[in-house]
C-alpha positions as CSV (number, residue, x, y, z in Angstrom):
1,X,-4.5,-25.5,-12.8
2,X,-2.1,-24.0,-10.7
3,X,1.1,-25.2,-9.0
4,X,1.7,-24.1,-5.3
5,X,5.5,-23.6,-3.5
6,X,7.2,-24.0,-7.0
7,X,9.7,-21.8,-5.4
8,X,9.4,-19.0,-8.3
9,X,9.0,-15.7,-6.0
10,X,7.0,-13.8,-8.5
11,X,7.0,-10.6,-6.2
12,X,9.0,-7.4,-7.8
13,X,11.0,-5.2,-5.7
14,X,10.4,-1.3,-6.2
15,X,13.1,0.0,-8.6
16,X,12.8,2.7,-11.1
17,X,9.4,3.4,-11.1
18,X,9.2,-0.2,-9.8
19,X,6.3,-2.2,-7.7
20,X,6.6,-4.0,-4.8
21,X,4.3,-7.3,-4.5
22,X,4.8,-7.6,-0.8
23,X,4.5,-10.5,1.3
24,X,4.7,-9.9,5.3
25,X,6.8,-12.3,6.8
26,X,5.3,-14.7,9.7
27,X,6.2,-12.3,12.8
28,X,7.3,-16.1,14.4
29,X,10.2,-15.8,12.0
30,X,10.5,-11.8,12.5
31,X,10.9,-11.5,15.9
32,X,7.5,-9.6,16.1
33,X,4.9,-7.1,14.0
34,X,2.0,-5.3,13.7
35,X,0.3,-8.9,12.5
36,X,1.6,-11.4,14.8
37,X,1.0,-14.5,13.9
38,X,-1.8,-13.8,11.4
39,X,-0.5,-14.9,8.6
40,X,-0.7,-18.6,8.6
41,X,-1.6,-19.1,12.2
42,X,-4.4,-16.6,13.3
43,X,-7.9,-18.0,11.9
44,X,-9.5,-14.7,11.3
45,X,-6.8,-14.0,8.5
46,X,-5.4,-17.6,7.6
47,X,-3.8,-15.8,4.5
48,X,-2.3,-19.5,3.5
49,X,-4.2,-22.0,3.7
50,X,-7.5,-20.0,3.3
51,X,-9.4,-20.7,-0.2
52,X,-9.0,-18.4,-2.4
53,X,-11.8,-16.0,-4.2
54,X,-9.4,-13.6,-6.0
55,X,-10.0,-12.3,-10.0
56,X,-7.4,-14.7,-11.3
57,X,-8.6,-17.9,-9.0
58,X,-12.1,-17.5,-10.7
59,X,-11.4,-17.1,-13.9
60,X,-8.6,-19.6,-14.2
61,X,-8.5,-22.3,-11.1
62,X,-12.0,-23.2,-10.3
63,X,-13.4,-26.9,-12.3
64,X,-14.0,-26.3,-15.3
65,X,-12.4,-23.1,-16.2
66,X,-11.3,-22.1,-19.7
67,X,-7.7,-22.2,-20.0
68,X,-6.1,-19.5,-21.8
69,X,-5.2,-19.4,-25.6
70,X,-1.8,-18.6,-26.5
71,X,-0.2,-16.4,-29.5
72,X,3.0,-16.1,-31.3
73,X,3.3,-12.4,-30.9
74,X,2.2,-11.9,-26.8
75,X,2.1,-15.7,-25.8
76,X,-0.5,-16.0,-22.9
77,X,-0.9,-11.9,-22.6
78,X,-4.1,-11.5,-24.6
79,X,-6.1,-14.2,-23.5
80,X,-5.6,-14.0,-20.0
81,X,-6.4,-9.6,-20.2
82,X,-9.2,-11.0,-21.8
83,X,-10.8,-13.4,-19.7
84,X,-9.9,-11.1,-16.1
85,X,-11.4,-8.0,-18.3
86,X,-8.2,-6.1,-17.9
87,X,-7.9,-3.5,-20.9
88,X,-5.0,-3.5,-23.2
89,X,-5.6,0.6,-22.7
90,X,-4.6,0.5,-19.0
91,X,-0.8,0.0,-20.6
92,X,1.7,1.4,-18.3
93,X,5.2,1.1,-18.8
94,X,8.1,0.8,-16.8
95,X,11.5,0.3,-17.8
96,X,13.8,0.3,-14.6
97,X,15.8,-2.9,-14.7
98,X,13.9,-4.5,-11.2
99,X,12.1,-7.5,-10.5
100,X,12.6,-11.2,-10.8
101,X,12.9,-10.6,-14.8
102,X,15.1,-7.9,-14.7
103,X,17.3,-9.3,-17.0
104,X,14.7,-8.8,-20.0
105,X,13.9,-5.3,-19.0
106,X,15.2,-1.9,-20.0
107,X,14.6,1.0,-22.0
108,X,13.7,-1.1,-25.3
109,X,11.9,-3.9,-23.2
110,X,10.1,-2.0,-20.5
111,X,8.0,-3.8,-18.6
112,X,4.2,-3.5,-19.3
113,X,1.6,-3.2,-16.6
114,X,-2.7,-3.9,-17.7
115,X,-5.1,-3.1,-14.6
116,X,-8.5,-3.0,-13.7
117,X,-10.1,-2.3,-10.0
118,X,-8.5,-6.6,-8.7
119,X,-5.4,-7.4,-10.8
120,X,-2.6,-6.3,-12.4
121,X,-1.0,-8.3,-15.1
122,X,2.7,-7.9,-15.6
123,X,3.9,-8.6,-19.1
124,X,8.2,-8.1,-20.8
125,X,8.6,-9.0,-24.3
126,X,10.8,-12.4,-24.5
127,X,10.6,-12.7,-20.9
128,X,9.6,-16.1,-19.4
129,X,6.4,-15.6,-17.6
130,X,3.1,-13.3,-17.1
131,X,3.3,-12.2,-13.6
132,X,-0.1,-11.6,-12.1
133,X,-1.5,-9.9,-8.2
134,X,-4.8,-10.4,-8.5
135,X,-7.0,-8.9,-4.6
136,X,-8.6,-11.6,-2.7
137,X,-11.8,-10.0,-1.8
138,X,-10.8,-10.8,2.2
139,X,-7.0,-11.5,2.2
140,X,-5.2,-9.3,0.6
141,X,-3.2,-9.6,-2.5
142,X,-2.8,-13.2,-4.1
143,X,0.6,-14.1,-6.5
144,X,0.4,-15.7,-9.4
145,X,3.0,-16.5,-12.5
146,X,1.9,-18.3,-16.0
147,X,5.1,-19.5,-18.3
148,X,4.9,-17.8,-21.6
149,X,6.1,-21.0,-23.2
150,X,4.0,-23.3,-25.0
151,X,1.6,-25.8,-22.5
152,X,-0.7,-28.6,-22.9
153,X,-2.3,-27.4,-19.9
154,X,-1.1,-24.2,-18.7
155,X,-0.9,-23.9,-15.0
156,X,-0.3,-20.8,-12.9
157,X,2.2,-20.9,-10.1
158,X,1.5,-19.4,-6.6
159,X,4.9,-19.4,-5.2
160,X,4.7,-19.5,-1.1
161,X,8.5,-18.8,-1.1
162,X,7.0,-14.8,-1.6
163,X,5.9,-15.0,2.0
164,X,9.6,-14.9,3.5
165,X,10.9,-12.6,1.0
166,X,8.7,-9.2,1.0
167,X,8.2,-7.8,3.7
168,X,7.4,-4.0,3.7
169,X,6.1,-1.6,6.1
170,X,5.7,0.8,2.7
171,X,2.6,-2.0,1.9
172,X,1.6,-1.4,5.2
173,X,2.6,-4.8,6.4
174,X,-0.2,-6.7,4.2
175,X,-0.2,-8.6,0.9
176,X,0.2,-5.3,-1.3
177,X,1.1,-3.5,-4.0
178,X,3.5,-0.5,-4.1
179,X,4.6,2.2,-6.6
180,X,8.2,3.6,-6.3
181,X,10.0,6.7,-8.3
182,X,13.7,6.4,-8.6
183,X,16.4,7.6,-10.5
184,X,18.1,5.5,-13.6
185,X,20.8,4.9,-15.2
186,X,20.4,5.4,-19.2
187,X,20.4,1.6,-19.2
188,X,17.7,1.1,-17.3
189,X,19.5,0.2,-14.0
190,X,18.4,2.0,-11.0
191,X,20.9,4.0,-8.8
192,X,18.8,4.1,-5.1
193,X,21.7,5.8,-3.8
194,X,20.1,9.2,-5.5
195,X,17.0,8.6,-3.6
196,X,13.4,7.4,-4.3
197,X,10.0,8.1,-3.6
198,X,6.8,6.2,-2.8
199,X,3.9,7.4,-4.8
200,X,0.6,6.9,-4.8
201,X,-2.2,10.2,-5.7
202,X,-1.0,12.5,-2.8
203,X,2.5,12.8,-4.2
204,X,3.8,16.1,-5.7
205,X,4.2,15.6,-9.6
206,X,7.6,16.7,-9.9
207,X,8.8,13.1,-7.8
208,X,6.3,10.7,-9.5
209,X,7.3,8.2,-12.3
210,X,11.3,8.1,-12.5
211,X,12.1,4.9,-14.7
212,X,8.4,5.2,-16.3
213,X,7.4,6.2,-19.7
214,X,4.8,8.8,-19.6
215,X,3.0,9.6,-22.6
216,X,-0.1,12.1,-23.0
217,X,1.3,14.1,-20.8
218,X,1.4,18.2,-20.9
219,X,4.2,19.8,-21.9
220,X,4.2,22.1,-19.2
221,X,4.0,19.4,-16.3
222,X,7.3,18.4,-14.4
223,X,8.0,15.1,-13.1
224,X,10.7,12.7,-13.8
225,X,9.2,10.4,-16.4
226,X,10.1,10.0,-19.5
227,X,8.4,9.8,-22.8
228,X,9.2,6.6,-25.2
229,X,11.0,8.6,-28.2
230,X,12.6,6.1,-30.3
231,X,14.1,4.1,-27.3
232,X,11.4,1.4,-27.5
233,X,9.2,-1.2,-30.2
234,X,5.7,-0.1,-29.7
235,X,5.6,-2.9,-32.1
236,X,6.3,-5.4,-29.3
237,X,3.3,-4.5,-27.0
238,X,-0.1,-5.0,-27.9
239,X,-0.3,-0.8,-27.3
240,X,1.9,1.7,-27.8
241,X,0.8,3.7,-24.4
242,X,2.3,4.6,-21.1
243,X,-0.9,6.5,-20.4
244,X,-0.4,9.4,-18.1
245,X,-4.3,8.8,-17.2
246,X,-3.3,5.1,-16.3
247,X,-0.4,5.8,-14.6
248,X,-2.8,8.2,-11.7
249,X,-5.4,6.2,-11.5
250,X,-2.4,2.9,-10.8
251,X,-0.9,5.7,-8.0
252,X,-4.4,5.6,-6.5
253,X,-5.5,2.5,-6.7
254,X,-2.3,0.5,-5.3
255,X,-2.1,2.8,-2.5
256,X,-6.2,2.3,-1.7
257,X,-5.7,-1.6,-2.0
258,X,-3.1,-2.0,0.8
259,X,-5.5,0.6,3.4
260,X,-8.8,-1.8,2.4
261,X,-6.5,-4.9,3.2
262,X,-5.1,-3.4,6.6
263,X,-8.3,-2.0,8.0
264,X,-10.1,-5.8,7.1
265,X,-7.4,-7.3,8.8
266,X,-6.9,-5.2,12.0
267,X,-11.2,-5.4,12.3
268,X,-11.3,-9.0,12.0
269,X,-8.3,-9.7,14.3
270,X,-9.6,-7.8,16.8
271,X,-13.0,-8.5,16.6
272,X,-11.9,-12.2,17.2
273,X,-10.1,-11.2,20.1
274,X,-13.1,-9.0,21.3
275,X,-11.2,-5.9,21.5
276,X,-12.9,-4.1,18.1
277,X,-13.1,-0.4,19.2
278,X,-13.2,1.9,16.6
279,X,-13.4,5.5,18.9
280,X,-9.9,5.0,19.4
281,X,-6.0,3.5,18.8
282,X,-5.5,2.0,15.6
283,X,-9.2,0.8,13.9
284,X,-10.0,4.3,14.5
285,X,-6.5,5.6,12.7
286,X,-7.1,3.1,9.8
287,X,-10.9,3.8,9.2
288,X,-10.2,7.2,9.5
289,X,-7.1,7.1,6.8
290,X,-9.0,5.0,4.7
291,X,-12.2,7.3,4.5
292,X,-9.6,10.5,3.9
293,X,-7.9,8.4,1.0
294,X,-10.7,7.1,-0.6
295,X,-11.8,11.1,-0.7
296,X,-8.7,12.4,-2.3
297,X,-8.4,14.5,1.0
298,X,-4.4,15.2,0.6
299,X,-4.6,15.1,-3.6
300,X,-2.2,18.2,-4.4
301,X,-3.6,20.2,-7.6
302,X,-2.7,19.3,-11.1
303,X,0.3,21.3,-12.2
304,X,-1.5,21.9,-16.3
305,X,-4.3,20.7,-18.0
306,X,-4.3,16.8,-18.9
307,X,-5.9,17.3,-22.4
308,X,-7.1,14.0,-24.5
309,X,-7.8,12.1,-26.4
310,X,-7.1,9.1,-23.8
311,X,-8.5,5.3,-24.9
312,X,-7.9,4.5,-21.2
313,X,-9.7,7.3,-19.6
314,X,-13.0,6.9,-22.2
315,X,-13.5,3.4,-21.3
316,X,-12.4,3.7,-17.4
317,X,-15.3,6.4,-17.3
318,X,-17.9,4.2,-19.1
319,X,-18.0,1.6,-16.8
320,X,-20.0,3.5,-14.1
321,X,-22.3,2.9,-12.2
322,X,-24.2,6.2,-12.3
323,X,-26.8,7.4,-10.6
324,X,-30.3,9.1,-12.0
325,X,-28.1,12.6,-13.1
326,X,-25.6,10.8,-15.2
327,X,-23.0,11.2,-12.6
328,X,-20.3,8.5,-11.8
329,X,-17.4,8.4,-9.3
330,X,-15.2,7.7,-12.4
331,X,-15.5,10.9,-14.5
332,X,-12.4,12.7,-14.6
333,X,-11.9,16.3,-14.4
334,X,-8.1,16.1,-15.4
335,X,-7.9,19.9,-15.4
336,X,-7.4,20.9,-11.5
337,X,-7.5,17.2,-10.1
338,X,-7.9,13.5,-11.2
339,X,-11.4,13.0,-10.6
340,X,-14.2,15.5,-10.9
341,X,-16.0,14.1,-7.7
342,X,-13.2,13.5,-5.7
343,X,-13.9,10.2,-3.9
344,X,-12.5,6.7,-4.8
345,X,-14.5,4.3,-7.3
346,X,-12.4,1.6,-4.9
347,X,-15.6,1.9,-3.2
348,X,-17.5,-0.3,-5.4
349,X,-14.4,-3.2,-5.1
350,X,-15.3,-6.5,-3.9
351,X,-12.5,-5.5,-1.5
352,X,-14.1,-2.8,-0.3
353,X,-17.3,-4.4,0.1
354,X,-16.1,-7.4,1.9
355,X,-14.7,-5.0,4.8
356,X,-16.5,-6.2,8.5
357,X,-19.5,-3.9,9.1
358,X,-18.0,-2.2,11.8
359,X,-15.4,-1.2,9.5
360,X,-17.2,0.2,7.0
361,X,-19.2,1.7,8.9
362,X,-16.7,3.8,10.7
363,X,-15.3,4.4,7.4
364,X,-18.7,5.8,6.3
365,X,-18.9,8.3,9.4
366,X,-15.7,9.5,8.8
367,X,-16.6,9.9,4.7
368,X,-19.9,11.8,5.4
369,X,-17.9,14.4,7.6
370,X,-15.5,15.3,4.7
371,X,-18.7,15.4,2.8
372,X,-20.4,17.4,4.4
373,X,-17.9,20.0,3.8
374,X,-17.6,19.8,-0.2
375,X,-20.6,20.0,-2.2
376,X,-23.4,17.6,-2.5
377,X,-22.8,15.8,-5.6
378,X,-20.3,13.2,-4.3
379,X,-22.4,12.3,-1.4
380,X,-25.3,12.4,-4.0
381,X,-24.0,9.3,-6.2
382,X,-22.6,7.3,-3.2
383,X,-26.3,7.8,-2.1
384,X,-27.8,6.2,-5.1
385,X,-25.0,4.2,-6.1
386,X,-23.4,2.4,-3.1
387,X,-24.7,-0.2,-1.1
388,X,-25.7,0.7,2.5
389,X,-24.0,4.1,2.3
C-alpha cells in the first residue's frame, strides 16, 4: 500500500556527510529553470502523475505484493533490504545531525545507509520511519517513507510536499541524490559556516566524508572521516561497517544517477519538441559528461592501497555479468583506482538502459573514443556484456 501527499517530506538535506533527496520545484512556481514546466505539466516527463516502475513500487505497491515482516531489534529494516536485494554489507554510516530525523541522529545513532544499483534505504536506531529513494527506470528518483511502528498493513508514504522543498542545481535540477562533506561539531551538529564539499568519485580524498564513519580504511589515507571508536553501538545496526569500499562506490553511483536522469530528460523533452540534436548545445554536453563519468575520466589516483578483507566488495564483485575471460565491470583494483576496468557498472541499470536511443547512442560514441585510447579490455566486456554497445 502506500499513502500519497501525507505531507511527511522524506527528502534529507546535505549536512555532515549528508544526502540531498532533491525534488526540482515546478519552474511555474520558480519563476523559470532548466526544466520548465516538466515536472507535472510536460507529458514527455509527467514525473507526478506518471505510474511508477521504481525498485520499491515493484516489490511493495503492485496487487498482490508481500508486505514486509517486522522485528523487535530493526523493525521494518530487514525485510524490506531483503525483498529490494539491498545488502546489509553496503552499511554506510553517517552521523551529522541532518535530515528530517535529525533529532535521532548523532555520533552514537548515526544514520545508516544499505544500497544496491536502484535504492537506497535509510535506517536510525529509534527513529520513526525507514526512508527509502528508490530510481524510476524513466523519471528519476521516487520518495518513499515506511513507519517503523507496528502495522496491520504497513503502507509507504510518497509525500508530494518533497516537490516544493528540494530544489538543487547540485542534483542537477532532477529527482536525485547527492553526497556532501562538511565539518561537525563533536555532537554531531554541522557547522556549514567552515565549508562543505560535494563529492562523488572525482573528488580529492582529503575533502570526502566529513560527518561519516569510515572504516577499512588505510592508515596512510587523509580525508576527514572518522572511524567509529567507541562513540557508537555496533550492537544497534544489523552490521558494524562504514565500509570505505561502500562509501566510493555510493560517491559514484549517486553522482551517475542524477547525469542518467538529466540526459533522459533533456532527450525526451526535446525530442517531443522536435529540436533533439545531439552535435551540439546541451544533449551534446550531457551525453558527453555522462559517457566521461561513466568512464571514471576525472577519477584522481588512490592516495594508499585499500587492502581487505571487505564483505561489501566480495559480494558487489560477484554479481557480474562477465564476459567469456572472467572479466566484469565490477572487479575492483582498490590499489591505484576504484575499479580495475575503469568504466561504470551503472551501465547495466534499468536507468541506463531506459535512456532514448539517440541518447545512448551518443553516449556510446563518445564512450568508444575514451576507449579507444586505454586498453582493450573495457571495451572487450562492454562488447560481450552490454546490450547494443
Amino acid at each position: 500500500m502506500v499513502r500519497m501527499g501525507s505531507g511527511r517530506c522524506w527528502g534529507v538535506l546535505g549536512g555532515a556527510g549528508a544526502w540531498i533527496l532533491g525534488l526540482a520545484v515546478l519552474a511555474a512556481q520558480q519563476g523559470g529553470g532548466r526544466f520548465a514546466g516538466t515536472l507535472d505539466q510536460h507529458p514527455a516527463i509527467n514525473y507526478a502523475a506518471a505510474p511508477v516502475s521504481d525498485r520499491v513500487a515493484r516489490a511493495f505497491l503492485q496487487a498482490g505484493a508481500p508486505r514486509p515482516a517486522r522485528d523487535a531489534r530493526f523493525g521494518y529494516l530487514l525485510s524490506v533490504l531483503a525483498a529490494l536485494d539491498v545488502p546489509v554489507a553496503s552499511q554506510v554510516l553517517v552521523f551529522s545531525k541532518t535530515g528530517v530525523q535529525q533529532q535521532f541522529t548523532g555520533p552514537s545513532t548515526p544514520r545508516a545507509f544499505y544500497f544496491n544499483d536502484e535504492v537506497v534505504v535509510g535506517y536510525i536506531p529509534g527513529a520513526p520511519m525507514l526512508e527509502l529513494a528508490s530510481h524510476d527506470p524513466r523519471h528519476g528518483v521516487r520518495f518513499y517513507s515506511l513507519a517503523q511502528d507496528p502495522q496491520p498493513t504497513p503502507a509507504f508514504d510518497a509525500p508530494e510536499r518533497c516537490l516544493t522543498c528540494h530544489l538543487s542545481a547540485n542534483s542537477l535540477d532532477v529527482p536525485g541524490l547527492l553526497v556532501r562533506s562538511m565539518f561537525t561539531a563533536p555532537d554531531g551538529r554541522t557547522r556549514p559556516e567552515e565549508g562543505s564539499f560535494l563529492i562523488d568519485h572525482r573528488s580529492p580524498f582529503d575533502t570526502r566524508w566529513g560527518g561519516w564513519y569510515v572504516t577499512g580504511t588505510p592508515a596512510t589515507m587523509a580525508h576527514m572521516g572518522e572511524a567509529p571508536g567507541g562513540r557508537m553501538d555496533p550492537a544497534l545496526y544489523p552490521a558494524a561497517s562504514s565500509d570505505i569500499v561502500a562509501l566510493m562506490v555510493f560517491d559514484h553511483q549517486s553522482r551517475a544517477i542524477n547525469l542518467i536522469t538529466r540526459l533522459a530528460w533533456e532527450t525526451r523533452v526535446a525530442e517531443a519538441e522536435q529540436r533533439a540534436d545531439f552535435s551540439t548545445g546541451d544533449l551534446r554536453d550531457l551525453s558527453r559528461d555522462l559517457a566521461e563519468y561513466l568512464l571514471f575520466v576525472d577519477e584522481p589516483p588512490l592516495p594508499a592501497r585499500v587492502a581487505g578483507p571487505s564483505a561489501f566488495a566480495e559480494g558487489f564483485s560477484a554479481r557480474g555479468p562477465r564476459d567469456t575471460r572472467g572479466r566484469a565491470l565490477r572487479d575492483f583494483d582498490l590499489q591505484a583506482r576504484l575499479f580495475k576496468y575503469r568504466c561504470s557498472y551503472m551501465v547495466y541499470s534499468p536507468a541506463f538502459d531506459a535512456l532514448p536511443a539517440s541518447a545512448k547512442a551518443a553516449v556510446y560514441g563518445r564512450m568508444k573514443e575514451v576507449l579507444a585510447a586505454r586498453g582493450p579490455d573495457a571495451g572487450e566486456i562492454l562488447s560481450e556484456t552490454l546490450k547494443g554497445f
